[in-house]
N, C-alpha and C positions, 0 to 999 in steps of 0.2 A: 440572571446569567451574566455573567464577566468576561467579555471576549479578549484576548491575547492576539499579538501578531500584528492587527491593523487599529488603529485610532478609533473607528464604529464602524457598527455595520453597515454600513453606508461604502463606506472604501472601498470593501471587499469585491460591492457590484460592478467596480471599472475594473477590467483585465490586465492584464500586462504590469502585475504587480508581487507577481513570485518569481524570482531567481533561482534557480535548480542546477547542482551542479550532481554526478555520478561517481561512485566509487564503487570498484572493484576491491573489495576481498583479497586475503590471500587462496580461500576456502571458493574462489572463483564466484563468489554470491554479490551482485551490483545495487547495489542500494541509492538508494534519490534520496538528495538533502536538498531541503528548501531554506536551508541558512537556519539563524542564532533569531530570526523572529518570527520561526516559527515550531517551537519545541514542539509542541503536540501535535500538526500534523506530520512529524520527522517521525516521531514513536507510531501513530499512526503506521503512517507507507512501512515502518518495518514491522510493524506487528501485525495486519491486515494485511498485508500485498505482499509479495517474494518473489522472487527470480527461483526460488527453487523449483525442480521439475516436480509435477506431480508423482503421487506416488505408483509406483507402476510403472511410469516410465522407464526408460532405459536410458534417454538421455545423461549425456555427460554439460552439457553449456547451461548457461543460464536460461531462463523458459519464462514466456510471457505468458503464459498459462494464467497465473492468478490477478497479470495485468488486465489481458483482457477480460478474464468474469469482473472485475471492480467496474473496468468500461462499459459491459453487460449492462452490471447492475446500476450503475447510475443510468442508464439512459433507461432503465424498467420503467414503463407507469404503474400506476400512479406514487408520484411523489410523495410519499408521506413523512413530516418534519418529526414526528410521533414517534418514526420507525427506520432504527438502520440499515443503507442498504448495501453496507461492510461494516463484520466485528471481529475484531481477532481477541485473544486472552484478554487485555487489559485497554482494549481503547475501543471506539464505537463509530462510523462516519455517518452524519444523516444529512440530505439536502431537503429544502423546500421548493427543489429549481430552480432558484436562485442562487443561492450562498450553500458550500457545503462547511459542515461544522463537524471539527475534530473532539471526542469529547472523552475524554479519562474514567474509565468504569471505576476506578479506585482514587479518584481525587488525587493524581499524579500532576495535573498541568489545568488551568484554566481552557476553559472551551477555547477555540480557535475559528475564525470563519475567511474563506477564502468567495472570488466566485466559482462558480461551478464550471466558466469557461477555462477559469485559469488550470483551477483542479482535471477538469477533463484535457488540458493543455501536458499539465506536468506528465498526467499518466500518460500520452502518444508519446510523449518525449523519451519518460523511461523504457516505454515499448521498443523504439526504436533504437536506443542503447544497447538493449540487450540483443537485440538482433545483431546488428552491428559487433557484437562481442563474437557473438558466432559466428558470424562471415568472414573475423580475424584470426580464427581460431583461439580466442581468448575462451578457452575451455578445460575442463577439467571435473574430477571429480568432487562436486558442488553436494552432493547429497551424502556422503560417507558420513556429514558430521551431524546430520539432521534426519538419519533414518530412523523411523521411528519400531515399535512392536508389531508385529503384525495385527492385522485385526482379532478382535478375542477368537472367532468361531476358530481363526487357524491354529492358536497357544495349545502348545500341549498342558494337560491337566498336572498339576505339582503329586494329584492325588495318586 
């Protein structure tokens, strides 16, 4: 395995070693960037994690909804390094409770490894950005561009 972002796995277990800045959308959607060393957890947090509201809701701001289950699921036991505990379409996150590792279902990016304090550090961080968005009124219609089909039972029949 080929890790990207830090020098060895070794680096990754001292904290305070990711910089994370936020961006706002025109589409009101706040995404976390962990900078240029570290591409695959960036694809990661936007393909696994979102600000978007779940579906169903009514919300119009950004929603920490799919922050906190990531938060959830990292802190589930048991750890298993075998088994991801976030995947979205094309990327995968597993920890061992130690190091969490970003890893590309389609060989887009070399794995990645962070610590699991810094990684549980970034997502409160985004958490509270997006709050923050909210309490600003930095809102709007975030979902219009990401709604999806209904679920099948509801489609009407083409027949």
């Amino acid at each position: 395995m080929v890790l990207r972002g830090l020098a060895t796995q070794d680096q990754a277990l001292y904290p305070g070693s990711v910089q994370i800045t936020f961006k706002q959308s025109p589409d009101w959607i706040i995404e976390a960037d962990l900078g240029p060393k570290f591409p695959g957890f960036n694809q990661a947090l936007y393909d696994a994690v979102s600000t978007i509201p779940p579906r169903g809701s009514s919300d119009d701001c950004p929603s920490s909804y799919w922050i906190d289950r990531a938060l959830e699921s990292l802190t589930r036991q048991p750890q298993d390094p075998a088994r991801p505990f976030l995947e979205g379409n094309t990327t995968a996150l597993y920890t061992d409770g130690r190091v969490v590792r970003a890893h590309s279902l389609y060989e887009l990016f070399e794995d990645e490894v962070i610590s699991l304090p810094d990684f549980a550090d970034v997502l409160q961080q985004w958490r509270e950005a997006v709050r923050t968005a909210g309490r600003n009124g930095r809102c709007g219609k975030a979902r219009e561009r990401y709604e999806r089909l209904p679920p099948p039972a509801l489609r009407r029949s083409a027949c």
